[in-house]
N, C-alpha and C positions, 0 to 999 in steps of 0.2 A: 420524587425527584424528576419524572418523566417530562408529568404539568409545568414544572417551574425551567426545565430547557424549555420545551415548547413555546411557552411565554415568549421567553430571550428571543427563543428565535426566530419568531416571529414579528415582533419588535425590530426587529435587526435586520428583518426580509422587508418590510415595510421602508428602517429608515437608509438600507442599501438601495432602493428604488429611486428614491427621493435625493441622496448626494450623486447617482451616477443616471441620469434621467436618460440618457444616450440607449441605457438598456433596454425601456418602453419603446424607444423607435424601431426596433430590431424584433422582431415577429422569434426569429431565430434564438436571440439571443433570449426575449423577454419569456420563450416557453422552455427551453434550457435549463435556464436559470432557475427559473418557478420546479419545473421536474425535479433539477439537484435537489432545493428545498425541502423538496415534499418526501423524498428518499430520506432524510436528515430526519423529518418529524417521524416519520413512519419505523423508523430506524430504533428511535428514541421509544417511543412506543409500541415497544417491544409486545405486551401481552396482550395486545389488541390484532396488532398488523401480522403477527406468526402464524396467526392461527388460519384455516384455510377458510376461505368466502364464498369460492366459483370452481367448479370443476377441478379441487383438490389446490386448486392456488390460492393462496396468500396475498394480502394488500400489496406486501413488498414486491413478492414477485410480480403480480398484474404491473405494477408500476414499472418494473422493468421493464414488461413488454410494450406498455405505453410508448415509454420515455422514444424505443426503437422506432415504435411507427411515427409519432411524430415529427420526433429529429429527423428522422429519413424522408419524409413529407418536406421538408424544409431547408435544409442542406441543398447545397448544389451540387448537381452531381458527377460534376467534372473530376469532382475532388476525390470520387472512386475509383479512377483512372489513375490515380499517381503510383509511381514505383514505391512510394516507403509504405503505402497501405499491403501493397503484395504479400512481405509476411504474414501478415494476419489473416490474408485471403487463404496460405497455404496451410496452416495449421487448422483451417476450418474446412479444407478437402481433406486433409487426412485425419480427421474428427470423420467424417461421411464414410472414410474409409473402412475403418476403424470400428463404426457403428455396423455396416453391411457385414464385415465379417464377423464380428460377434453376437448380432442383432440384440444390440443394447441399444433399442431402438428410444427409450424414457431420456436416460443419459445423453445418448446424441441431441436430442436435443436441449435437452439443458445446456452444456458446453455451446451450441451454436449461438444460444440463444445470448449467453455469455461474450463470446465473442463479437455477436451482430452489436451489442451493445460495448463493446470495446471499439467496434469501427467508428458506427454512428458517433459516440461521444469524441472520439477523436480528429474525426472530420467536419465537428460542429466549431471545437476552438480552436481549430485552423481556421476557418473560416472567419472566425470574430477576430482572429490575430491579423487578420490581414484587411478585415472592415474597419476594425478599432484598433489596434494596435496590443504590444503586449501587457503595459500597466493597465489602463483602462480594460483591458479582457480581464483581469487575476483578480482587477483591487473589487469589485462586488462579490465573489467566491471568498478574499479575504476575510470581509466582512464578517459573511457565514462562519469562519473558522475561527475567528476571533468569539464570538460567539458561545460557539461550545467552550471555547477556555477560559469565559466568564461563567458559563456553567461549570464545568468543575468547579468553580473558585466555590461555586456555591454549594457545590454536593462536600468538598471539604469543610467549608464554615459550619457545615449541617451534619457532619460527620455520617455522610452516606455513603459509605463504603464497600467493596466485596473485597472477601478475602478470596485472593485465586488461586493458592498452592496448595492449602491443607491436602489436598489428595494426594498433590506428588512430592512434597517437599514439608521441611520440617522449618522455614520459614515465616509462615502461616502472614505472606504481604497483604497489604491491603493495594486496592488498586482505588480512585476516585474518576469513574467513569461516566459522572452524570446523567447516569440513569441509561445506559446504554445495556443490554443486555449480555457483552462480553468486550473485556478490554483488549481486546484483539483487532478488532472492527474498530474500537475510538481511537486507539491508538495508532492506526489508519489514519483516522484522520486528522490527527496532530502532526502527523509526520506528514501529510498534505499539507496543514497550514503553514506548518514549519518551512518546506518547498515555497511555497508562494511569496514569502513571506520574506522568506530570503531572496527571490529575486527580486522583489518589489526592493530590499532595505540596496542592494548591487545599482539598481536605477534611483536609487537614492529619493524613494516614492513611502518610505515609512522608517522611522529612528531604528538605530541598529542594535536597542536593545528587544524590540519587538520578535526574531526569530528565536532569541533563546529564551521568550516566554513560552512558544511552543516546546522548546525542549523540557521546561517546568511541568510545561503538562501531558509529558511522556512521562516524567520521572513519577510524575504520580500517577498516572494510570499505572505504572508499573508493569508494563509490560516486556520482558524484558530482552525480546527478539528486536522488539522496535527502538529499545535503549540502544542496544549493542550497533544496528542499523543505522542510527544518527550520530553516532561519533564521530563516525568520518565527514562528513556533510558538515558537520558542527565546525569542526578544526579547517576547512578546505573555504568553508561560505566567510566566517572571520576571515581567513587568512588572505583570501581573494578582497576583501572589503577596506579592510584596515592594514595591510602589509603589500598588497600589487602596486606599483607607482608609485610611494610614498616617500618619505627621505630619507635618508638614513637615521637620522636622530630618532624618526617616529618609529621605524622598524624595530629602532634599539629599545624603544618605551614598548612598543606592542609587546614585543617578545620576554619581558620582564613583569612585564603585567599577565600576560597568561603563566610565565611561573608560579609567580606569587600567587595567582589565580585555583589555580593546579595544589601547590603548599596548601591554600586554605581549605580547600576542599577535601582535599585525604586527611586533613587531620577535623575537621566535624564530623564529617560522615565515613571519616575511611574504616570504622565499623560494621557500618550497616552496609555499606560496597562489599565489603567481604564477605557478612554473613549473605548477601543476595547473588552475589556473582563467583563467591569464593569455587565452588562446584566447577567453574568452567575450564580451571586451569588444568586439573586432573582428566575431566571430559576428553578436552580434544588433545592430551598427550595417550588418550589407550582408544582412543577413537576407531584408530587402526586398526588393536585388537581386538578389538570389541565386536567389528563390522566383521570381522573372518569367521568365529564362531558361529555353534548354531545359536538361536536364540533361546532355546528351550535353556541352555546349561548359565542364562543371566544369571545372578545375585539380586535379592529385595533390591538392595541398594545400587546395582549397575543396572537395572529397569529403572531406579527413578532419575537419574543423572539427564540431565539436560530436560527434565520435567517428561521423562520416558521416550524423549526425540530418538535419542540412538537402537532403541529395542525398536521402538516402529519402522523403523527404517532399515534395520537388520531383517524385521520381519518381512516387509513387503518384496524387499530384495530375494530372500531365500524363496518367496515365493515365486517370484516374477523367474527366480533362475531354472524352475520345474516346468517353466509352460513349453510348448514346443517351439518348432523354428517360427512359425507363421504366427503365434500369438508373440512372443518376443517382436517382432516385426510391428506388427498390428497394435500388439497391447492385450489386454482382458476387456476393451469397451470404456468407450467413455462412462465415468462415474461408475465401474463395473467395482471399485473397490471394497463398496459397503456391500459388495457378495462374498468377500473374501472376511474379511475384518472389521471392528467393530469400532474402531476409531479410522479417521485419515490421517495421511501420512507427516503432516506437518510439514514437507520439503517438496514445493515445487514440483522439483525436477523429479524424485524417484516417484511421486504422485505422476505426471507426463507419462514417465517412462511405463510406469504400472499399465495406467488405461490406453493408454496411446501409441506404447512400445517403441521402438529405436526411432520411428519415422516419425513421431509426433514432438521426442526429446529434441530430436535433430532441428524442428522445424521452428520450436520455441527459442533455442539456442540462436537462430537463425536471425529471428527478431528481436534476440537482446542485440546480437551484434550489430544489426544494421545501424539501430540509436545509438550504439555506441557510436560507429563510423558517423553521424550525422552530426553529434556532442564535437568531434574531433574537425570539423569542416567549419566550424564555427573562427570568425575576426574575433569574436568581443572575450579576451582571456580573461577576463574575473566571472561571466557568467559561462563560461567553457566549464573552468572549474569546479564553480557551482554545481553544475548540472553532472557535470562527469561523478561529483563525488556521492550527488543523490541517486545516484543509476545503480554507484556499487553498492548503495544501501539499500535498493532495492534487491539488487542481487544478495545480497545478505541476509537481508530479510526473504526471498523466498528459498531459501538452503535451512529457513529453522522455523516457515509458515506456508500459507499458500492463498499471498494476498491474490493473487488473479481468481480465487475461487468466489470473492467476496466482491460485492458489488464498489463499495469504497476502494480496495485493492484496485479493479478496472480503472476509477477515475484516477488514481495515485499514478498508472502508468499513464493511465493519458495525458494527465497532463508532463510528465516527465517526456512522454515521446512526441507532444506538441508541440512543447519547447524546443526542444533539441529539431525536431524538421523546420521551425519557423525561423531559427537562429543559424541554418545550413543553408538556408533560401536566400536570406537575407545579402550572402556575400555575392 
């Protein structure tokens, strides 16, 4: 299945060249772009690019560090200077912090490295948003994204499947990831395309049933942090698109049509909804309870709830509550958790809190808020919307993963936090 994305999408890197040629004029743009690409194949080809090449590194990772000197090479550098980049500048001193007092010197920089490539990516499509503007920046990254969700189509016609529960759950899903090595990471990127996808349909720059193909090809990766993640986004980018400014008569059709919408749906699938989500409603009513205990005294069956989310997070917590004042403070080290346990944490924040400790939680919280503050400084109310209700999905999404751990994650915020500063400038 690897060969047959790669094909697409390379095909599709070719004929995105070719519809938006603006891209070749732009040194910036046209080695960006090509980087993204090449993260995607490499991605895709998983048992090639995992394995390490150089000095314990991996194709993937080399490529990360590429992508930084490059970008950085290229970017202008005024654009380091600006007040919305400063969160990211602090959460990368008290990573240093953090690293000196625990001398998880490997960790630290992984994390920096992490973040150098959350700046750089983020000051490159600033950059293009204000060369070329915001449809022309998105619609060749579309492409790409469209892309893989003609790959799934294919890894479904070809029943190339994984099943990703059998371990924690007795649902035994199948996900259709195209060949990607965990529906965590593709599902990433559908909810990227999904984002793009939907700003482009708000500029009225692609048909409006184009965003909820992206949502099709969540429901079948099947992933189900990223399911739960795009509901809101879903109901808020419609409702901003086809119900803001409209007339009354259309309001009254829209709103009648997602009933009936809503009706048909629970009754084909409101089986298989149950048997996959059924689990969450009991989760987060003992959630409370659950988290107070120790964790030793779980049940089989309250270790698998939430796909074992609430035990790992009871766990690292009990931990995290044994360290002293100065490691609380600091953290255990960046990435210091695979000295403690044997999985991560699945959540964000208590991952932060773990290796990074109060002053690193504190600093991440810092830089959701400020996107938020920039989402909110926005004229244009149907892409406010938008963007606001993709922000909470992301915040949603990292309370049950830890997309900023994952290279796709990075781009998912970047572009979420390009937008949102390019649309607060704009007034």
């Amino acid at each position: 299945m690897a060969y047959i994305t790669s094909v697409i999408m390379i095909i599709t890197f070719y004929y995105a060249l070719k519809k938006a040629p603006y891209v070749r004029s732009s040194k910036l743009f046209l080695c960006f772009y090509s980087l993204f690409f090449v993260r995607v194949i490499f991605s895709v080809n998983h048992e090639i690019t995992f394995q390490p090449v150089f000095a314990g590194q991996s194709l993937t990772s080399l490529s990360s560090l590429v992508t930084i000197f490059i970008v950085f090479v290229l970017i202008n550098k005024k654009y380091l200077t600006y007040r919305a980049i400063v969160p990211y500048y602090i959460v990368m001193v008290l990573a240093v912090l953090s690293t000196v007092y625990s001398s998880e010197w490997v960790g630290g920089v992984v994390v920096l490295m992490k973040w150098s490539l959350l700046v750089v990516t983020s000051i490159a499509i600033i950059q293009l948003f204000y060369q070329f503007g915001l449809v022309n920046t998105l619609r060749p990254f579309y492409y790409l994204f469209m892309a893989l969700l003609i790959s799934q189509a294919f890894s479904i016609l070809l029943g190339q499947g994984k099943d990703t529960e059998s371990l924690n759950s007795t649902s035994n899903a199948i996900s259709y990831i195209a060949g990607y090595a965990h529906e965590s990471a593709f599902s990433i990127l559908m909810y990227n395309g999904f984002l793009i996808s939907a700003i482009l349909m708000i500029k009225k720059s692609v048909k409006p049933f184009i965003p909820f193909l992206f949502l099709l090809g969540l429901i079948f990766a099947n992933y189900r942090t990223l399911l739960i993640s795009a509901m809101i986004p879903l109901i808020c980018t419609y409702l901003a698109y086809f119900y803001f400014g409209a007339k009354k008569d259309t309001k009254v059709t829209v709103f009648t049509l997602a009933i009936i919408f809503i009706g048909i749906v629970s009754t084909l699938f409101g089986e298989s909804i149950i048997n996959r989500f059924g689990e969450l409603g009991g989760a987060f009513v003992n959630v409370g309870e659950l988290m107070t205990i120790d964790y030793s005294l779980f049940s089989v069956e309250e270790k698998r709830l939430l796909s074992s989310r609430i035990y790992l997070w009871n766990m690292y917590l009990a931990e995290f509550s044994g360290f002293s004042f100065f490691e609380q403070v600091f953290g255990a080290g960046p990435e210091a958790w695979a000295n403690y346990f044997e999985v991560y944490a699945h959540n964000t924040f208590v991952a932060v809190l773990f290796d990074l400790g109060y002053i690193g939680l504190i600093a991440l919280i810092i830089a959701f808020y400020c996107t938020f503050r920039m989402i909110l400084k926005s004229n244009e109310g149907k892409l406010k919307l938008t963007m606001m209700s993709f922000l909470i999905g992301f915040f949603i999404m990292s309370n049950s993963t830890m997309p900023l751990w994952a290279v796709e994650g990075v781009h998912l915020f970047s572009f979420i936090f390009t937008v949102a500063f390019y649309l607060s400038k704009k007034n």
